[in-house]
N, C-alpha and C positions, 0 to 999 in steps of 0.2 A: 829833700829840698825840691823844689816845685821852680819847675822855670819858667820867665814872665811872658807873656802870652806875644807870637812873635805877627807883627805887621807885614802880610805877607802882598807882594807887587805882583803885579799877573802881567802879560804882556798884549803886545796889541792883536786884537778880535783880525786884522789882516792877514797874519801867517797863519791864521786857517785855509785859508785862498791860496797862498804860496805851498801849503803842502798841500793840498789838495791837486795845484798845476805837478807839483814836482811828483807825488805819487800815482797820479794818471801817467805822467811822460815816462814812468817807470816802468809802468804795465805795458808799454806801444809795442815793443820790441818781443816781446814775448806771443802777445796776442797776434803782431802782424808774421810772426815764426809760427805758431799754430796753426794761420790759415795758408799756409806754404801747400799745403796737398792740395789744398782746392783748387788753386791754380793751376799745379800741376798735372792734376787728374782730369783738369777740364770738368769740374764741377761735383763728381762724385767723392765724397769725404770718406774715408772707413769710417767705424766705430773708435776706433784709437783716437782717429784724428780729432771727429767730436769732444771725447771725454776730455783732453786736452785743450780745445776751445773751450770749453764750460768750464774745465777747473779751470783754467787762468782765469778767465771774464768772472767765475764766483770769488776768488780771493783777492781780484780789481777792484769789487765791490763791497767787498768786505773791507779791504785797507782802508779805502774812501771813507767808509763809515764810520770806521773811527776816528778818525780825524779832530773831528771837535773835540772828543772827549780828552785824546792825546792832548791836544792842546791848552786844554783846560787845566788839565792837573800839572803846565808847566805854571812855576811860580820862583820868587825872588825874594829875600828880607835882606835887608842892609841891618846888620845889628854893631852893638859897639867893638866888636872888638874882631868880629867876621860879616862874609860876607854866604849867606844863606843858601841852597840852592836844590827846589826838589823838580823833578818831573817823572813822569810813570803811572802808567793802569793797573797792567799785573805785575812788574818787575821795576817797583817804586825804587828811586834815588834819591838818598838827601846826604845833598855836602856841604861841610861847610869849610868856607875857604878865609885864612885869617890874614888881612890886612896886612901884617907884618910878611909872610910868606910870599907875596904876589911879586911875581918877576919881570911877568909879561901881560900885559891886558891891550888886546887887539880889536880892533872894530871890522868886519869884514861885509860885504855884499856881496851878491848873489845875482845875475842879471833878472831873474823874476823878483828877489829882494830889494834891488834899485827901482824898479818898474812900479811895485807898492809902497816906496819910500823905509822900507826895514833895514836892520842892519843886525849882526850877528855879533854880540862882544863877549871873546875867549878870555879867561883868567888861567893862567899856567903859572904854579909853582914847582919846585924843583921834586915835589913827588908827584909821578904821573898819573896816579891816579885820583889825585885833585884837583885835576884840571876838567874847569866847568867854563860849556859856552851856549848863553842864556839867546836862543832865537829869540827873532819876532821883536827886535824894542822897534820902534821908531828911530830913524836918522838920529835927529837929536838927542831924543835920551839918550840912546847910546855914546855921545860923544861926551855928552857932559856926565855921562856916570861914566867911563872909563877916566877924563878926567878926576873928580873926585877921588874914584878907587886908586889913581895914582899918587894923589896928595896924602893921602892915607896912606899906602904903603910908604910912602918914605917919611911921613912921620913916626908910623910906628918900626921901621928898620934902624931908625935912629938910635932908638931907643934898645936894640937888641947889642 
């Protein structure tokens, strides 16, 4: 049997921006521990010290770089009876979370996610490893799909 082809939601082209701030601010502490000898040494670096500056700053740049793509392959389908949920490049996720099961759906920000108007909404049901939290919506979407998904879980708990 052949399943019907699923309408998939992307989120907003913004939380490119946001992980791009938050994956830079990730590398600072490392890169500014790297350059610790050079201060120390009064300007003379070993060779350790180097490779250690170069590998952080290449895997900086490397994280950065993927960025887009990571974010690309996040995605959302609202179908009738769950709620859809993939992201990943090389170590793909997809779950699906059924309306009926949802216990808790949270809307959360992020001070760089308030700053681009994003918002973060978790779905948590009582097995843990179905709980799916879809980055990057807009404010709003996220308020009025967490709404929905709530009208929906308790129509379909009704029914359980």
């Amino acid at each position: 049997m052949r399943e019907p082809e699923t309408s998939w939601r992307t989120i907003s082209p913004l939380y490119q921006r946001e992980l791009m701030v938050l994956t830079g601010m990730g590398f600072l502490i490392p890169l500014a521990a790297s350059t610790v000898p050079l201060w120390v040494s009064l300007g003379s670096l070993s060779v350790w010290s180097w490779v250690a500056l170069v590998g952080v700053a290449i895997v900086a740049v490397v994280s950065v770089a993927f960025v887009p793509r990571r974010v690309k392959a996040i995605g959302y389908a609202l179908r009738d009876d769950d709620l859809v949920f993939r992201r990943g490049i090389f170590f793909q996720r997809l779950v699906a979370v059924p309306y009926g099961r949802l216990q808790l759906v949270d809307v959360a920000r992020g001070p760089v996610a308030r700053i681009l108007g994003l918002s973060k909404l978790s779905l948590v049901t009582a097995a843990a490893s179905t709980g799916v939290s879809i980055p990057g919506l807009p404010a709003d979407t996220a308020e009025e799909l967490r709404d929905h998904l709530i009208a929906l879980a308790e129509t379909r708990r009704a029914g359980l």
